[in-house]
PATIPA-156707 format. One record per residue: y, z, x of N, C-alpha, C in turn. Coordinates in steps of 0.1 Angstrom, whole numbers, plus 2048, in hexadecimal, padded with zeros to 3 digits. Example, Ala and Ser with C-alpha at 12.3 -4.5 7.8 and 13.67 -1.06 7.14 Angstrom:
REM PATIPA-156707
7C784E8847D384E87B7DF84E884
7EA8478807F584788980084F881
***
This chain:
REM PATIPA-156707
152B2F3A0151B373AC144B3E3AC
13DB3B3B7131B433B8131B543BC
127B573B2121B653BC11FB6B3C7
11FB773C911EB7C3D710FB773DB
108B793D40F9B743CD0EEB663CF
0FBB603C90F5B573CA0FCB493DA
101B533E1107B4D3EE0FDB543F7
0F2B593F20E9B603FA0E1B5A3FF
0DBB5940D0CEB514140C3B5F419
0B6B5B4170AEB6241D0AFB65429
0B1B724340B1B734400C0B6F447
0C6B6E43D0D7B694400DEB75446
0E3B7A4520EBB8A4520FCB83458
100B91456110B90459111B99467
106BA046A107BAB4750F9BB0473
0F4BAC4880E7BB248A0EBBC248D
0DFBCC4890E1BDC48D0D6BD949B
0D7BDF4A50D3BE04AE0C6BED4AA
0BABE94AF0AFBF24AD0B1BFE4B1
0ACC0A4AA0ACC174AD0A9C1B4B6
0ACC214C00A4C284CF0A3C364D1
0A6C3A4C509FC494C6098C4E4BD
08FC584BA08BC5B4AF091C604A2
086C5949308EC5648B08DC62481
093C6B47E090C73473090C6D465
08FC7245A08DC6C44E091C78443
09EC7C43E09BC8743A09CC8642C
09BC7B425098C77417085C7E416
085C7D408074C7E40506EC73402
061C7240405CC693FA065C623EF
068C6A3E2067C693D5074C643D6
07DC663E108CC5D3DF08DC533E7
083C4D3F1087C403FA085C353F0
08DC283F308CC1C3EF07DC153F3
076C113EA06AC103EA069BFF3EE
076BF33EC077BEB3F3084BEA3F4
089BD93F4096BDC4020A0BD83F5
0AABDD3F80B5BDB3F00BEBD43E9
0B9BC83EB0BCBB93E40C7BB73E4
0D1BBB3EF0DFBB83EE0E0BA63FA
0ECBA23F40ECB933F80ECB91407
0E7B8A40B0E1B8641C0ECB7641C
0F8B7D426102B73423108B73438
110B6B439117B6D446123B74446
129B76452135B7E44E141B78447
13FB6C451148B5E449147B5B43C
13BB5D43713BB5C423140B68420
13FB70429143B7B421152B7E41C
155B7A42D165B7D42A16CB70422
167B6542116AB5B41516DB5D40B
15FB6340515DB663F8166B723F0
167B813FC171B863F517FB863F8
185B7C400192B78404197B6D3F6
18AB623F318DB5D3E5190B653D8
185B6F3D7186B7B3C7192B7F3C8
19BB833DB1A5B883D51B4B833D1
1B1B753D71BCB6F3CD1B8B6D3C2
1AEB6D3B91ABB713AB1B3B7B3A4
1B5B873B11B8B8F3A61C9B8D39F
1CBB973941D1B973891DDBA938C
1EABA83921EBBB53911FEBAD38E
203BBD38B213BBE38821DBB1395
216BB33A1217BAE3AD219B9F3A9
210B983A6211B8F3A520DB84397
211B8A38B214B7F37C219B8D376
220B8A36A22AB8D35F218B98357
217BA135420FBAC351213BAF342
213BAB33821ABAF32B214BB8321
20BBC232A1FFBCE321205BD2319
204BD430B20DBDC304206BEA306
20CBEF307208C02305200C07314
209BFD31C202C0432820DC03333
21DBFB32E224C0233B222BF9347
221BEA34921CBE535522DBE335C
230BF236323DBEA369237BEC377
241BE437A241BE238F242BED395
23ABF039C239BFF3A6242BFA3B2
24FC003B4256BFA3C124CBFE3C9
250BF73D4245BFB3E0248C073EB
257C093E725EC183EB257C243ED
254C233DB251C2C3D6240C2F3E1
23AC223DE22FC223E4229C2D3F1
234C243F7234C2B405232C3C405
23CC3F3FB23AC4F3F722AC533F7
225C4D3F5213C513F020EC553FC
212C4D40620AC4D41320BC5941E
218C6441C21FC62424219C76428
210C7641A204C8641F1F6C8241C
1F6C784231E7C754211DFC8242C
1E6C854351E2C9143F1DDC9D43C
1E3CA242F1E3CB142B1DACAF420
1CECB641F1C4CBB41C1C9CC640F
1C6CC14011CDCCF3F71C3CD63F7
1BDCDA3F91B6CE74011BDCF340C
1C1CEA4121C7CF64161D1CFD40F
1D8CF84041E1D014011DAD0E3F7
1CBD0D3FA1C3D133EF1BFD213FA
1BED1E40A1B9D2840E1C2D34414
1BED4041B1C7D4441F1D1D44429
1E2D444251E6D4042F1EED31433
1E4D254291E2D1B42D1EFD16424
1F2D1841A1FFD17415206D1041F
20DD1742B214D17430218D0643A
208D03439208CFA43E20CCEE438
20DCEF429210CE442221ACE6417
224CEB41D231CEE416238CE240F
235CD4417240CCA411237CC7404
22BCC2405220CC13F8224CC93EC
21ECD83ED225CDF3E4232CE13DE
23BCDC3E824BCDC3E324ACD23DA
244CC13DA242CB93D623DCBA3C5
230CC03C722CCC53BB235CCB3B0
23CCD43B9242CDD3B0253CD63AC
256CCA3B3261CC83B1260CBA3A8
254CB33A6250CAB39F24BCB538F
247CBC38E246CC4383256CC837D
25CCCB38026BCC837D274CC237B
26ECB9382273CA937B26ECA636F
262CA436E260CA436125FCAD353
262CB9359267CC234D273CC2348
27DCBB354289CB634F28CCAF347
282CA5347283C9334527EC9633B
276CA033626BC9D329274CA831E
27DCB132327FCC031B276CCE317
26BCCE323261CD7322265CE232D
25FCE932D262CFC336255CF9342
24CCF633E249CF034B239CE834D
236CE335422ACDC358223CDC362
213CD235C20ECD736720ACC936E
208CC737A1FFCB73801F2CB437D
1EBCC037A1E1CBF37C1D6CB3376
1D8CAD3691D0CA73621D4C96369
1CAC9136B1C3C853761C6C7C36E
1CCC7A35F1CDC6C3581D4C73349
1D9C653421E1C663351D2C6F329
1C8C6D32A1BAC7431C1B9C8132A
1BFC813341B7C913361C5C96334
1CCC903341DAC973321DAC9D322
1D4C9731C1D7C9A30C1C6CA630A
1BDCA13131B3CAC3141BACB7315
1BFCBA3251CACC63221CECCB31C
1DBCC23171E4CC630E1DDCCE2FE
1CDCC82FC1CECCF2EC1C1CDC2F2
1C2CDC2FC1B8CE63041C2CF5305
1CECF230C1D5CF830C1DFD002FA
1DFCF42F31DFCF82E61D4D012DD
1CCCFC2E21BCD082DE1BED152E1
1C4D172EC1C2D232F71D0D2B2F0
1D8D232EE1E4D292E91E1D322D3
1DAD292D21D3D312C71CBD382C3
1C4D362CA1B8D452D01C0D4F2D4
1C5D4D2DA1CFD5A2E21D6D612D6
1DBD5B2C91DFD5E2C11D9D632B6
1C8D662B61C0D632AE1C4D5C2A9
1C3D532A61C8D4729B1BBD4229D
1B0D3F2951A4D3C29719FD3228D
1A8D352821A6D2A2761ABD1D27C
1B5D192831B4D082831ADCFF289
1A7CF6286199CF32881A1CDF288
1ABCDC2831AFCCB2801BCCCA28A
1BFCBA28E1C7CB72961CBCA828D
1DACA92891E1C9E2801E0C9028E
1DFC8328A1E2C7B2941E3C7328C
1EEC6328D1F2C5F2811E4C51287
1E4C4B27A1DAC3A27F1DEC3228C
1EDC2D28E1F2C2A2981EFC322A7
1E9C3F2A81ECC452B51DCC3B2BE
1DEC3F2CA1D6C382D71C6C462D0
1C0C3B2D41AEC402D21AEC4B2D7
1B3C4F2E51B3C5A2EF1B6C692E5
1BEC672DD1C6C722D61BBC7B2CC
1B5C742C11ADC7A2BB19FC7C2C4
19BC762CC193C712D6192C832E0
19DC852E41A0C902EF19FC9C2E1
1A6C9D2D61A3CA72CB19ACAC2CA
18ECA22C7181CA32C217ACAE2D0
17DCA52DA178CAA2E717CCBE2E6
184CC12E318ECCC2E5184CD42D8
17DCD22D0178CD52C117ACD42BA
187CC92B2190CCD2AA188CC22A3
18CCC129518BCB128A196CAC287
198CA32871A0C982871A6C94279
1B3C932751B6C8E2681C1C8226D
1BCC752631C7C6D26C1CDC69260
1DAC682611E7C622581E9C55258
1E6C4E24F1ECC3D2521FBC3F250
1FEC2F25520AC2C25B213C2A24A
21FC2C249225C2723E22AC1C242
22FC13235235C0423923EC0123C
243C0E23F251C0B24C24CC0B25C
240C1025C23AC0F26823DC19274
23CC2A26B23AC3027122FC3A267
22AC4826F220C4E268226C5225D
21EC5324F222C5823F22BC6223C
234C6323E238C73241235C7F22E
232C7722622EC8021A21EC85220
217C7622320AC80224208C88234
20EC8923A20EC8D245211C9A243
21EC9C23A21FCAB232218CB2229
210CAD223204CB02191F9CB221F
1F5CAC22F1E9CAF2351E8CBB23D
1F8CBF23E1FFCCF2481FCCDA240
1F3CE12491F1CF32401EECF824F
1EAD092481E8D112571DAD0C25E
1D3D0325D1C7CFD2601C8CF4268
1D5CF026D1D5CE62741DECEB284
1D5CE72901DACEC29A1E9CE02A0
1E6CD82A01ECCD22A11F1CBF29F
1FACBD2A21FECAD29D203CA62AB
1F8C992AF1FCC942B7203C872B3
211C892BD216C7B2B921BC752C3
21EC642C7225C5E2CD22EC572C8
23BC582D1247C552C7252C512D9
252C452D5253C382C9240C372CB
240C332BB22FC342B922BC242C4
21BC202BC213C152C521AC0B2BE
21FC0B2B4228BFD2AF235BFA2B8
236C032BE247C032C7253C082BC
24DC0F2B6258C142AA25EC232AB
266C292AF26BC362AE269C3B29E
268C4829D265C4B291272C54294
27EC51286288C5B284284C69278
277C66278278C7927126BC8227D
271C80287268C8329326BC93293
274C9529127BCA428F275CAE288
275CA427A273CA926C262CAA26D
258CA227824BCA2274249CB327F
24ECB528B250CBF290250CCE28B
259CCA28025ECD727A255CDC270
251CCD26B243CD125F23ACD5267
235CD3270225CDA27822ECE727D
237CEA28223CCF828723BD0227B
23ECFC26D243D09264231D0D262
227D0726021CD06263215D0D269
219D10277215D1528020DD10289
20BD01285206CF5293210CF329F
208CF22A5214CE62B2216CD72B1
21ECD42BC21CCC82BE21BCC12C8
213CB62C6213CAF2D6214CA12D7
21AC9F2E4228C922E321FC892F4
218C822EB20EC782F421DC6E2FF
219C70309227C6930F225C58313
21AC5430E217C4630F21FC3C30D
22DC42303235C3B302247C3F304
247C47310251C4C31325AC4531C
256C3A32225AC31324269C2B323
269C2C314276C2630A280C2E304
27AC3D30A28AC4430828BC4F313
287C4B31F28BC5032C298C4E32C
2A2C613282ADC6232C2B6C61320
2AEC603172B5C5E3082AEC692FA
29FC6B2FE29CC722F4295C832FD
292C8D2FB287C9430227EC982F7
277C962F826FC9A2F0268CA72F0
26FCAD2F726ECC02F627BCC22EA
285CBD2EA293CC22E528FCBD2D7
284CB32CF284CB02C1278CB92B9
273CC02C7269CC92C225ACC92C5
25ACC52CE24ACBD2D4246CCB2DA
23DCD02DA239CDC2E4233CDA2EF
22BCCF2EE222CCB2FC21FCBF2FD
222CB430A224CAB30821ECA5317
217C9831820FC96328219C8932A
217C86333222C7D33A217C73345
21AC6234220FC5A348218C58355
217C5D36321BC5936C21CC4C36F
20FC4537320BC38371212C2B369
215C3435E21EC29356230C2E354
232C3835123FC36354249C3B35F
240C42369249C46376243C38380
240C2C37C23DC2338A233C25395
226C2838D21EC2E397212C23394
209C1E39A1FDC163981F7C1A38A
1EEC0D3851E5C1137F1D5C0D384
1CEC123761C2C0C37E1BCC1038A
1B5BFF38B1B0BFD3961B8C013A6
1C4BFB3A51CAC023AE1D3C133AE
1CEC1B3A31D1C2A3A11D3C343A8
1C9C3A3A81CCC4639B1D2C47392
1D3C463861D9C5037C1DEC6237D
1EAC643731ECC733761EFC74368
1EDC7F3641F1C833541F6C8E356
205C9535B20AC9E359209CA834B
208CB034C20BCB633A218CC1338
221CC432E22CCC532F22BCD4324
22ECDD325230CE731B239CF2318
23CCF330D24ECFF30B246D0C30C
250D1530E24CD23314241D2930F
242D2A2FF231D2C2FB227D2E305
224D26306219D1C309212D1A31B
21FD2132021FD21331212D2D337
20CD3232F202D3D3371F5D36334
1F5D2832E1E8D2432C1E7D1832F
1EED123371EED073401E2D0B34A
1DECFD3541D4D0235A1D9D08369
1D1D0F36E1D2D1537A1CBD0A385
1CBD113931D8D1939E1E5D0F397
1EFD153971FFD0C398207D123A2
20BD0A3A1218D063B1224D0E3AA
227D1B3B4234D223B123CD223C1
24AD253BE258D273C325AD343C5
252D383D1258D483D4267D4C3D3
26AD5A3D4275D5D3DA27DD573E7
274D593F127BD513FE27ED443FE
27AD3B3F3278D2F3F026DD233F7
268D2E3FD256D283FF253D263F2
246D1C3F0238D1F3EB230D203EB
22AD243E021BD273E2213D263D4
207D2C3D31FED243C81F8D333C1
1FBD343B31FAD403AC1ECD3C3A5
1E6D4839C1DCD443941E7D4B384
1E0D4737F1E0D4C36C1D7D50367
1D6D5D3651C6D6035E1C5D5C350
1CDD583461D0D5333A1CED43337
1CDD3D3411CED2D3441C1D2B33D
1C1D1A33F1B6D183381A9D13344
1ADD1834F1A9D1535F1ABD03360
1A4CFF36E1A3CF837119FCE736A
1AACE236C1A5CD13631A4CCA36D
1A2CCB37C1A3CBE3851A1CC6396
19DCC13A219ECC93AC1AECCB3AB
1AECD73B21BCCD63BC1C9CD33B1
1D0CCE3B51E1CCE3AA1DFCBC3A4
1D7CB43A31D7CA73A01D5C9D3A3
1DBC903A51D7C853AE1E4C853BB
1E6C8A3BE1F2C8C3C51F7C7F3CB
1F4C743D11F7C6C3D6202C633C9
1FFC663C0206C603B2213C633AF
20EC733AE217C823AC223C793B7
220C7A3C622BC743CE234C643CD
229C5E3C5235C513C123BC513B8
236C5B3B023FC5A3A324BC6B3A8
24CC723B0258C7A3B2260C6D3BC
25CC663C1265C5D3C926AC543BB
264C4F3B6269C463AD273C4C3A3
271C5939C27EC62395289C633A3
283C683AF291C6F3B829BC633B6
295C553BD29BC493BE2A4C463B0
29BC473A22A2C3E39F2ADC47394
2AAC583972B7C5F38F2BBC5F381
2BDC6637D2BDC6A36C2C6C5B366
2D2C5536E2D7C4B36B2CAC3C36E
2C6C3B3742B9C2D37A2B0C3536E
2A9C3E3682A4C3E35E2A9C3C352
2B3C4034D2B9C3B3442BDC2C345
2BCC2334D2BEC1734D2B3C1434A
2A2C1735129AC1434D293C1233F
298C1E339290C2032729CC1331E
2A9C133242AEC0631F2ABBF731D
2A9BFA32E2A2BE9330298BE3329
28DBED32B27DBED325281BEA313
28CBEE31028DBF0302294BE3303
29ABD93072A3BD1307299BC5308
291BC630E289BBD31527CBBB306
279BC4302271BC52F5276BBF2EA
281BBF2EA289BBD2DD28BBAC2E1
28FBAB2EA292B9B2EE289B932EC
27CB962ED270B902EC264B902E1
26DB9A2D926DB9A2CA272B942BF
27DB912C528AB872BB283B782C1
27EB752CD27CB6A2D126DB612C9
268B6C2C825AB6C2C5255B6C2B3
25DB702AE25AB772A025AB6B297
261B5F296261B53294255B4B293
24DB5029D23FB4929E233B5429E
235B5C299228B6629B22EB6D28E
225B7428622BB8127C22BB88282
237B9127E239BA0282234BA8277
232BB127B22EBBE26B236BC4268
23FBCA27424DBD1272259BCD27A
25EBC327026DBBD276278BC2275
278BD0281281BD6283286BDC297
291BDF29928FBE32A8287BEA2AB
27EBE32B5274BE92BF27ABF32C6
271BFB2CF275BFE2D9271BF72E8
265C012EC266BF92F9255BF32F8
254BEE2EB246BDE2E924ABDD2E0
248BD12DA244BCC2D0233BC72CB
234BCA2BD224BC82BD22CBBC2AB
21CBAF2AF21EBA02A8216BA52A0
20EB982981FEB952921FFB87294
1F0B832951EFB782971E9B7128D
1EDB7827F1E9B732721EBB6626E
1F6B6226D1FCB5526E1F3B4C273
1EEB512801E6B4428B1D6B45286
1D5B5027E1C5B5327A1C3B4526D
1D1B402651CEB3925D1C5B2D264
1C9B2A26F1C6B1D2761B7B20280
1B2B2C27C1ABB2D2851A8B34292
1B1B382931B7B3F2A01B9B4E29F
1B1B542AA1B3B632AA1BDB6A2B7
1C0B742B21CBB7B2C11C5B7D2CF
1B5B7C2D01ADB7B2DD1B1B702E0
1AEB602D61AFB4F2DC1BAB502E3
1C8B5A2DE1D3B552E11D4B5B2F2
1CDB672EE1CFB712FA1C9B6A308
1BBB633051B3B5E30F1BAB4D313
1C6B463071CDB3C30F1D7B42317
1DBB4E3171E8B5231B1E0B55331
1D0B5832F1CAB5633B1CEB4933E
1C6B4033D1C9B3333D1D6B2F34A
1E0B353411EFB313461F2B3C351
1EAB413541F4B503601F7B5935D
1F8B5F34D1F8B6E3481EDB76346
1F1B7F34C1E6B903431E7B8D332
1E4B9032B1E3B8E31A1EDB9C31B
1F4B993101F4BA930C1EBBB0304
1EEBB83011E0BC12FA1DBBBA2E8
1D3BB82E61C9BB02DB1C8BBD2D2
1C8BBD2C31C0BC62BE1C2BD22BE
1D1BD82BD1D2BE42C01E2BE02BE
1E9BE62B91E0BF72B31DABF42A6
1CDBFA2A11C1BF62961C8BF528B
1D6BF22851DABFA2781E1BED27A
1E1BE22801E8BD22821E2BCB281
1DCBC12761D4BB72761D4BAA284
1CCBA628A1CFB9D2961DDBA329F
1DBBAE2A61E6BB42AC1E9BAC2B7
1F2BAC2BC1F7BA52CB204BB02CD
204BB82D920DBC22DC20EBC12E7
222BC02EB226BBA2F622BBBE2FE
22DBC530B236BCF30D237BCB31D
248BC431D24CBBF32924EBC8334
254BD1330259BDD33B265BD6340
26BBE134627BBE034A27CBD6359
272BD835A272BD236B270BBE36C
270BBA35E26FBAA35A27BBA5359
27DB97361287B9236228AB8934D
294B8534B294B7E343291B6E343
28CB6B34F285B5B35527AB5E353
26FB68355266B6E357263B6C345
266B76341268B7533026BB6C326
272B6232D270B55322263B46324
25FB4E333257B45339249B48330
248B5733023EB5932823FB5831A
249B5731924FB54304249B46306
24BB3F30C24DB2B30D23BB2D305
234B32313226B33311221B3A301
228B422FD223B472F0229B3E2E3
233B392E3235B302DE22CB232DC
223B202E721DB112E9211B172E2
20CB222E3203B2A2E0202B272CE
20DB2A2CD20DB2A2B8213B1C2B9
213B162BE212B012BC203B002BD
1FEB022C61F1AFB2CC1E9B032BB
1E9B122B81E2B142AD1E6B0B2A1
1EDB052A31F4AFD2931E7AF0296
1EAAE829F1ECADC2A41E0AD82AD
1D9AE12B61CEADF2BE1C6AED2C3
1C2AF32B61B6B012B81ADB032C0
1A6AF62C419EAF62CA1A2AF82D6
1A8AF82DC1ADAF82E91B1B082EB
1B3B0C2E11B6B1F2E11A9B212E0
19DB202DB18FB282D6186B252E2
18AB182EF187B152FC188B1F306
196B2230219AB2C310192B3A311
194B3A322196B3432D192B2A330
197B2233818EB1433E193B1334F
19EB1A3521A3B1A36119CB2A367
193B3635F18AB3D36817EB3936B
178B4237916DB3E37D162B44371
168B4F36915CB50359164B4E34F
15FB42344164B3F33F164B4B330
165B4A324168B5431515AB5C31A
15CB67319152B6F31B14BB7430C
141B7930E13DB7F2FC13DB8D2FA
14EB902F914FB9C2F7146BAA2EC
142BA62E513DBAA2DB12FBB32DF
12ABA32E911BBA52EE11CBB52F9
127BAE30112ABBC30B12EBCA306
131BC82FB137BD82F6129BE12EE
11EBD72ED111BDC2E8103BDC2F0
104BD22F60F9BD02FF0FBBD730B
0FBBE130E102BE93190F5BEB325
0F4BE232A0EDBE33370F4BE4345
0F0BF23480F9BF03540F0BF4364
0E2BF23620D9BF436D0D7BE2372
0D9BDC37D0D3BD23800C7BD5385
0C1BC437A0B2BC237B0B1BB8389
0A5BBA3920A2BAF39E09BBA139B
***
């Protein structure tokens, strides 16, 4: 498929501008006008609309093929819910900032504040906030808010944040950001974090332990309690990354095992877009402690049962305009109203049912590391296929080939040749063996015909890209 580029003709337009007939001001300077012309493609309308009417059946979304990201939650956004997004595109969150203007956007604010309750419910926290725009500013927050909470206490000595090998990059990533240093626990060979040296790394020095549970292997950790209690006697906190809450919506809260503060991916487990088609929202969740250092303005419940928008002088101020990405905030309170504390608990089932199925299906031809019940993913290796030559990318880039997203390659770092799979609740079981058939043919073809995996892609318009080259040669100015 060609370029925008190179479907370009000299002097070629899609639309004449009619000449200027009044005088022309210029209110750039010198030093900022384009010194020549712009070098964008000289095409007709009709290439135009060609060209990107083809890219978009190219694209790749939940909509239309089986999406199997591990650690990212690709379920089906009903389109219900959707509709919910649209439906204050009118109201300006500004106004609820000026004076007066409250009044004018009572249903918004009710929304805010009734979606913050939902998930204080759902999570076992005292209360939250919308504000943080994605799952890393959500955990920004959350250890921002934990800083603030120790300062306040003088508590000035803890300076480290526990995070086990298994946890998401974001986690010690957002730490570091916050000032803290990082101590990371490897995994023990049950395939959850060490729990001796995780106890031996705990003193009054450490502010806090970030964990997700069920971890990036899809494994619940049963001394989740017991790792809680060790950072509490301590005098750390903890924080409960919700990337994988997914799998026990309605079964676990992770306020009630001792989590203090905890962010919650809209995007992925309330049925809200990802990506490209987004926003992201990272709610953040926190027990009474902890409530005067959330960020400010927040959405309160007067007496009359109006609302309105308070400040906190204790907070840790502002992490985003206004209360969030709101249009999200709205599909994801439609998607809890709809589907009710019973439709969620069917959900963390399914997702768990659906993992497991595709783990007993699968495990026969791929190594597992930990052959035990998943939760809601399973994560393989593609050690086995490495004898023959074959890596978990070849496999990932034939699974293009055939009509699938890959699931995630290489991750989590503590899995030699990782491949992590995560169907979500919303996959049919036709769906699921269709993509089993394919992964199956996958560990034949590496036994029997390699070459044909180290090829793929061969049905995209770019064929194996050079990953390696792109992650170092970072050019991102085009040259003319």
């Amino acid at each position: 498929m060609q370029l925008i580029y190179e479907k370009s003709m000299p002097g070629r337009t899609g639309v004449r501008i009619p000449l200027c007939d009044v005088p022309q001001a210029q209110p750039f300077p010198e030093a900022l006008r384009r010194k020549g012309a712009a070098g964008l493609p000289e095409v007709s309308e009709l290439d135009l609309v060609r060209h990107y009417t083809n890219l978009s059946r190219r694209n790749f979304s939940v909509d239309t093929n089986f999406y199997p990201l591990g650690s990212c939650t690709m379920k089906y956004n009903a389109k219900i819910a959707e509709d919910a997004g649209g439906l204050f595109a009118q109201c300006h969150p500004v106004l609820a900032l000026l004076p007066g203007g409250e009044k004018l956007v009572q249903g918004p604010l009710s929304l805010v504040h009734g979606l913050e309750q939902q998930l204080a419910e759902i999570t076992g926290m005292d209360e939250v906030t919308t504000q943080p725009l994605a799952g890393a500013h959500g955990e920004m927050t959350g250890i921002m808010v934990i800083a603030a909470y120790h300062r306040a206490r003088g508590d000035n000595k803890r300076k480290y944040v526990i995070v086990p090998d298994s946890s998401h990059g974001t986690n010690p990533a957002s730490a570091a950001m916050a000032g803290y240093q990082i101590v990371t626990i490897p995994t023990a060979p049950y395939g959850d974090m060490d729990l001796d040296l995780y106890r031996a790394a705990m003193n009054d020095e450490v502010a806090a332990v970030m964990m997700t549970c069920p971890n990036t292997l899809g494994l619940f950790n049963p001394h989740i309690a017991e790792i809680c209690a060790i950072a509490h006697e301590a005098g750390a906190l903890t924080y409960y990354d919700g990337a994988n809450l997914n799998a026990i919506l309605g079964k676990v809260r992770p306020g009630d095992v001792g989590f203090d503060v905890i962010h919650v991916n809209l995007h992925k487990t309330f049925g809200t877009p990802h990506g490209g088609g987004g926003p992201g929202s990272g709610p953040v969740g926190v027990k009474k402690g902890l409530i005067p250092y959330l960020p400010t303005p927040r959405v309160a419940k007067k007496e009359d049962g109006s609302f309105g928008v308070e400040a906190h002088p204790e907070g840790i101020g502002r992490v985003s305009d206004f209360f969030g990405n709101f249009g999200v905030m709205a599909r994801a309170y439609a998607y809890i109203t709809l589907l009710g504390r019973e439709g969620l608990i069917e959900v963390s089932e399914q997702a768990v049912l659906n993992a497991n199925y595709m783990m007993a299906r699968l495990k026969e031809a791929y190594d597992l590391p930990f052959d035990k019940t998943c939760m809601h993913e399973c994560v393989f290796s593609a050690s086995r296929q490495l004898k023959d030559g074959v890596h978990a990318i070849d496999i990932a880039k034939y699974l293009i080939d055939r009509g699938y997203h890959p699931p995630t390659v290489y991750f989590p770092l503590n899995v030699k040749e990782a491949i992590m799979i995560e169907p979500t609740e919303t996959e049919s079981k036709e769906t699921m063996d269709a993509f089993i058939e394919v992964m199956l043919e996958a560990a034949k073809l590496a036994q029997e015909k390699p070459e044909l995996l180290h090829e793929a892609p061969v049905t995209m318009p770019v064929g194996r890209l050079d990953e390696t080259r792109a992650a170092r040669a970072q050019q991102v100015c085009c040259e003319q």
